[in-house]
C-alpha angles and dihedrals in degrees: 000000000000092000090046084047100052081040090055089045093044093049089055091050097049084045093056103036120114115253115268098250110175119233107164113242092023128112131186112183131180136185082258106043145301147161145260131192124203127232108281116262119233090275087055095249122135139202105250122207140190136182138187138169135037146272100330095349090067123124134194136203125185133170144145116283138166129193126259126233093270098047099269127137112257112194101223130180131261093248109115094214095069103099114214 
């Protein structure tokens, strides 16, 4: 009952949560997840993460992004040469 419980709680938080948009240099956390975005490099590019779940059932996700032409996250490679 307890575990349904922490998964019902964790869905509502997910469902409310404001969209990851990625600002570099902004972070927004929860109890039940989030997600931070480092200061840009010279070439304009960004560390991405994500986080979800709570206490030991927590999970992260990072990786190099830039943003498009219209301010939307785009997932990039770590190879130095990709410009953004």
């Amino acid at each position: 009952m307890f575990r349904l419980l922490c998964a019902a709680l964790a869905a509502v938080g997910l469902c409310l949560a404001p969209q990851a948009s990625a600002v570099p240099g902004q972070c927004w956390q929860s109890p039940f997840g989030g997600f931070c975005d480092t200061l840009p490099q010279a070439d304009g590019s960004f560390q991405h993460c994500e986080s979800v779940g709570f206490g030991s059932s927590s999970y992260r996700n990072c990786y190099q992004a830039c943003m498009d032409n219209v301010g939307r996250l785009m997932p990039t490679d770590y190879d130095y040469e990709t410009p953004c």
